[in-house]
Each structure stands twice: as C-alpha cells, then as structure tokens.
C-alpha positions, -999 to +999 in steps of 0.1 A: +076-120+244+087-128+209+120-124+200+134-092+177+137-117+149+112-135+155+090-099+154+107-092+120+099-122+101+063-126+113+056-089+106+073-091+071+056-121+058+023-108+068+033-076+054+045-090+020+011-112+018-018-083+031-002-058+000-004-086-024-039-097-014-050-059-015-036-050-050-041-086-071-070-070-083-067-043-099-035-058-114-056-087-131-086-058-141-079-057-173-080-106-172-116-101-156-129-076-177-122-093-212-133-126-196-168-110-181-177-089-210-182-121-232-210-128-209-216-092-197-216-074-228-228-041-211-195-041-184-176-015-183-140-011-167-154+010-140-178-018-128-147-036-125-127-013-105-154-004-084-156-045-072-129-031-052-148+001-033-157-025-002-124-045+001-109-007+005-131+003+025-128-021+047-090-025+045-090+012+066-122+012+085-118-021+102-083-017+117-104+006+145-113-033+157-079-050+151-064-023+169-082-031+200-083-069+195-042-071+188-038-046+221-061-067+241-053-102+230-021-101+210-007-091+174+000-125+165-039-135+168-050-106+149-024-114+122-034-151+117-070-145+114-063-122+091-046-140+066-077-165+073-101-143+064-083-126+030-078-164+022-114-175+020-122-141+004-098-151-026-118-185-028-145-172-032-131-147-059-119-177-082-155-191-082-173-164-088-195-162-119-205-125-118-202-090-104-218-099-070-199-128-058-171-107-068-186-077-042-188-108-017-154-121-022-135-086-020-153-079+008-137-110+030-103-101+017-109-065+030-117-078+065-087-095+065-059-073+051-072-050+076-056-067+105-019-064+095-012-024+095-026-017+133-013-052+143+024-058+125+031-021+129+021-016+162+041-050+170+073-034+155+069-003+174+065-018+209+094-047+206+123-033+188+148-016+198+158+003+161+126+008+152+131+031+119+154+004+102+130-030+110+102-005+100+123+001+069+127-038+067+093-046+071+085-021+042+105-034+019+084-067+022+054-049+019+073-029-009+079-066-025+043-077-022+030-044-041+058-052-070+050-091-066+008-085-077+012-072-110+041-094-121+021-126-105-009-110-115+003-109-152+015-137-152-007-159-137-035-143-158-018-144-189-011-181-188-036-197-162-064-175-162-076-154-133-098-178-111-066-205-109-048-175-097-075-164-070-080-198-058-045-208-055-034-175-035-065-182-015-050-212-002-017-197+004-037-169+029-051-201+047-018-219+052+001-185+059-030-178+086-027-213+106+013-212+105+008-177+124-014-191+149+010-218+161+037-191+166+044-195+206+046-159+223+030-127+231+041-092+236+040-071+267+014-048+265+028-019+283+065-023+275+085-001+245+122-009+236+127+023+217+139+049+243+125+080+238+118+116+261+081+118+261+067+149+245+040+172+262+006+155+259-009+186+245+018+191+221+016+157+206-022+151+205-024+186+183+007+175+162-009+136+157-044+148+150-025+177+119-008+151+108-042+128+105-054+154+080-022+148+059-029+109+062-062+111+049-051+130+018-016+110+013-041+078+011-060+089-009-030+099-034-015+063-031-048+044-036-060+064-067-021+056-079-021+021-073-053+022-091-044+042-120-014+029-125-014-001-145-038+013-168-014+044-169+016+020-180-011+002-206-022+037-224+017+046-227+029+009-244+029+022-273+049+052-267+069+032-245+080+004-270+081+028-299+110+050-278+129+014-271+129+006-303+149+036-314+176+023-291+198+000-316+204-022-285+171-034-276+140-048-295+110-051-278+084-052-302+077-090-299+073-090-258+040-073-258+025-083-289+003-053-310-023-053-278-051-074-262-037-096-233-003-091-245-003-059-241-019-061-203+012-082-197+035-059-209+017-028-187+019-056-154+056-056-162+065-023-162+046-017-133+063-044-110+101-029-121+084+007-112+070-006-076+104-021-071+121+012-067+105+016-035+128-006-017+156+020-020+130+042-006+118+023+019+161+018+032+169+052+035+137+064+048+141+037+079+181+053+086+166+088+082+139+078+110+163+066+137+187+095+129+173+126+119+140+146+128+113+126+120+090+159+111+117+172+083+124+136+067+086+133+069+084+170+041+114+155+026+098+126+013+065+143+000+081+173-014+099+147-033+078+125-044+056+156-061+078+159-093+069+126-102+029+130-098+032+159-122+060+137-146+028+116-148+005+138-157+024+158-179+048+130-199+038+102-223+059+072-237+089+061-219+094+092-198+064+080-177+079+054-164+112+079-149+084+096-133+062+064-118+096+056-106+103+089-088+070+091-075+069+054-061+107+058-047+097+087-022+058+085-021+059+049-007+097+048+004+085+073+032+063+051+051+091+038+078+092+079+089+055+081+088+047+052+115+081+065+136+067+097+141+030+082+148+046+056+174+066+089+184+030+109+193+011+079+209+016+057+243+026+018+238-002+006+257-029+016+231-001+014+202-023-011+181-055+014+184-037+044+169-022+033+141-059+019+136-068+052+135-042+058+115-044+038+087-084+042+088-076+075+076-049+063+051-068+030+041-103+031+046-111+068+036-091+061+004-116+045-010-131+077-027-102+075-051-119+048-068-145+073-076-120+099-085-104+075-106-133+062-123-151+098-128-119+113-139-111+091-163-145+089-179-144+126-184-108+131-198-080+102-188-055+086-170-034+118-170-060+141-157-065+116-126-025+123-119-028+163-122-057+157-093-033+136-074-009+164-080-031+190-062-040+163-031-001+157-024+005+200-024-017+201+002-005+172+024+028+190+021+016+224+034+001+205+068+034+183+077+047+226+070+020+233+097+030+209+120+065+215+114+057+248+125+036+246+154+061+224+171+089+240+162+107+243+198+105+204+204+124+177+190+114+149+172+141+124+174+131+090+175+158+078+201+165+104+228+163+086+259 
C-alpha cells in the first residue's frame, strides 16, 4: 500500500491538474471567440460555451465507471489514464479549426477529468488516518488549479494565443499520466485508517441519498459560477477600475487597457485572486471535518456562502469582487466536510463507486447550468444568472436542514472509534 505521503502528493497533483484541465476553457472563451468569429462571423458566445456541455457531462457521468475500475484494479491506474486521456483531448483542442473538433476535443478531456474525484478521493478516504485535513490539503491543490486556469489561461492567451496553450498543457496531461503509471503500490481494498463507529445502515443510506439531492443542486450552483464568472468580472471592469482609481494610491487604468483582449486579461486576473480565497476555505473546512459534526459544518458552509451569491447579483463595480470572494471562500472551501461526511455514510470496500455516484450528481448533472447560463444571460445578464444561483443554494440549505433533522439522535463525528 502506498504510503500517507505518498497518497497526498499523487492525489494533489492529480487534483491540481483535472480542475485546471476542466476550467481552461471557459477561462480562454472570450481568446477563441474573437479568434473564430473572424472566420465564423455568425458565432456567438453561447456556441462557445456550450463546446463545453459534453466535457461536463462527461466529467460527472463517467466517474460511475472509474469508480468501479479504481475499486477493482487500483486508484493509481484510474488516475494515470486519466490524465492520458484529458491530455490527448487538449491536443486535439489546439488543432482544431472549428466548432466540431472543438466538441471532439472537450469530449476526451471530459473522459479523463472524470477519473480523479471517485479515484483520488476515494484513495484519501480509505489510507489516511486524518482524513478531513489531507482532504483539506488535497483541496487546496484543486483550489490552486481552479485559480491557476484563468491566470494561465490569460496569460497564455493573451501573449501566445490559445492553441500553443492547448497543445502545450496537452502534453503536460501526457507526461503527468505515464509518471502516475510507474508509481509502485496499491491500496487495500477493504481496509480504512480513519476509525469511526459505524452508523445504522438504514440511517445512513436515507441520510446519503438526502444529501444526493443537495449535491445535485450545489453542482449545479458551482458549475454555472465557474461559468459565469469570468464574464461577471469582465462586465464589472469598468466599474471596477473606475472605483480603484479614486484611491490616490493605486492606478490601474493602464493594466487593462480600454477593452478588447486587454480587457479579458484583466477579468482572468481578478478572477484567479477571487478563486484563491478558497484555500482559507478549504483549511478550516478540513479541521472542522475531523473535529466537529460533520452535518452542522456541512449548513455552516452553505448558509455562508449565500450572501455572496446574492452580493453578485445585487452589487456592480468593485464590490463584486468582496462578494465572488465570499462566495468562493465557503462555496468551494466546504468540499473537505462534504466528501468526510460521504466517506462517513458509505463502506471502504465500494468507496471509489460512491463518490462516483457522488460526483455524478455534482459533475455530470451540472451540465444544465450551461444552459441556464446561456438562456439567462441572453434574456437579461450575468446578474440575473447569480439571483437563479441564489434560489438553487436556498434550497440545498433547507435539505442538509432535513437531514440534519432526520438524524438528529446520531452523531456524526468523523473519528469516534
């Protein structure tokens, strides 16, 4: 069996590299629509955001066969193929010359991202010991790739163009997928590190299959966010920069020029300082986990993180970015409590298969924010998308209430044992 360490820094670099692959696009959107349009002079952004519907789809629906595969053969198989597979899918990305090779591409790097979260999590949950802080360690890589794809993404795009930067992290996904496949090891299938009472069988099947219902919604919430987002940022620049250049310390005027590409970079920016939050998140959510009730730190983190979906919907100029931040620090920071209390409700030796039915909830049903997004924001704008995002998180709060209540006489510590 792999070392703990040795668990940690596989998980986290695969971490790190699936949430980068899975969010470079719709950081460079705004690079490929300019470029395609002078070819394409009928594109619209939606056509571009929707190049994305299959790779998300695919992200969530195919962990329900890495599951099995990383239960039945081994996490670190599952984990190198993946990267494989999200490689060649960026390949083909940077030599695309249209819409449909784009469909193509997206849809090998969704077959590939989809191996990490029922793989690498389920890994984590099995073999350590504190498993709520090297969850929370593991998301903060993850919490590094999301802030890493815009600023790469800006950059990269800004200064080499978007098909150097697809083909270049394509080959990165290949190098990282062979290095995991010489990694020596396997985990014991039926083994757990993290001692814990068991629950009653009843009583945790009814609480995981509530709490799927507030999955499907909270996924929903982050994708159309991670979606929105940058344009969100790019609407507000002006605002923004007009507010910072009240301040008689700071003049920013000259960093995003008066708009086209420079003012796409300056949006990317923004938005990789705003992701970056998470990591505070992401800390105190793993010491919450191994310490306190997972259920209550679980409403903790969502009740939260709704002040900042409405700052979003409701602010413009530079307060938008306070909320992003508010929303990203507990919407995403929460995710080390979220997997504890699903390896809490399932047994080790099919770990791997229920967070793929986890995260095919989270992942793969999320793809409908795409059309959320793209509907809503052809009928009003970015901030209408946020006051619908604003409704979805109310009502993933009142299940974890539900659950919170129907198990009210049990504990949910992660370490009782």
């Amino acid at each position: 069996m792999p070392t703990e360490r040795q668990v940690i820094r596989l998980t986290s670099v695969t971490h790190f590299l699936t949430h980068f692959f899975e969010l470079l696009l719709p950081s460079v959107t705004m690079f490929l629509y300019r470029d395609l349009k002078t070819s394409i002079p009928d594109l619209e952004i939606r056509t571009i955001l929707e190049v994305g519907t299959m790779m998300y789809l695919l992200y969530g629906l195919l962990a329900l066969v890495w599951g099995p595969i990383a239960d039945r053969f081994g996490a670190k198989l599952a984990l190198g193929l993946g990267m494989i597979f999200a490689g060649v899918g960026y390949l083909i990305a940077g030599m695309a010359t249209g819409i449909p090779q784009l469909w193509i591409a997206f849809t090998f790097v969704g077959i590939g991202i989809a191996a990490y979260h029922p793989a690498g999590i389920g890994l984590i949950s099995k073999t350590i010991r504190e498993r709520g802080r090297a969850l929370g360690i593991n998301g903060v890589w993850g919490t590094l790739g999301i802030a890493s794809a815009p600023f790469i993404g800006g950059i990269g795009g800004f200064y080499f163009g978007w098909r150097t930067l697809f083909v270049t992290v394509g080959i990165c996904g290949l190098i990282a997928g062979a290095i995991m496949l010489c990694v020596k090891g396997r985990e014991a299938r039926d083994d757990e590190r993290t001692a814990v009472d068991a629950l009653p069988d009843g009583r945790a099947v009814n609480c995981f299959l509530i709490i799927c219902l507030s999955m499907c919604l909270s996924g929903i919430v982050y994708r159309g966010n991670m979606l929105v987002l940058p344009i969100h940022f790019e609407e507000n620049l002006g605002g923004i920069i007009a507010w910072l250049n009240q301040q008689s310390w700071f003049d920013v005027e000259t960093i995003t020029g008066r708009g086209g590409k420079e003012k796409t970079l300056g949006a990317t920016m923004l938005l990789t300082g705003a992701y970056l939050i998470a990591i505070i998140g992401q800390c105190v959510a793993g010491r919450i986990a191994d310490r306190h009730d997972l259920r209550w730190g679980y409403l903790l983190f969502f009740g939260m993180s709704l002040p900042g979906l409405l700052g979003l919907a409701m602010l413009s100029g530079f307060p938008v970015i306070i909320a992003a931040g508010a929303f990203v620090l507990f919407g995403i920071g929460m995710q080390p409590i979220e997997n504890s209390l699903v390896a809490r409700l399932t047994p080790a030796r099919w770990r791997s298969t229920f967070f793929a039915i986890k995260f095919v909830l989270v992942l793969g049903l999320s793809f409908v924010a795409v059309y959320i997004v793209g509907y809503t924001m052809e009928r009003w704008n970015t901030a209408a998308v946020y006051w619908v995002l604003s409704v979805l998180m109310v009502g993933v709060i009142a299940i974890i209430g539900l659950v919170i209540f129907i198990s009210r006489d049990i504990s949910m510590h992660q370490r009782q044992g």
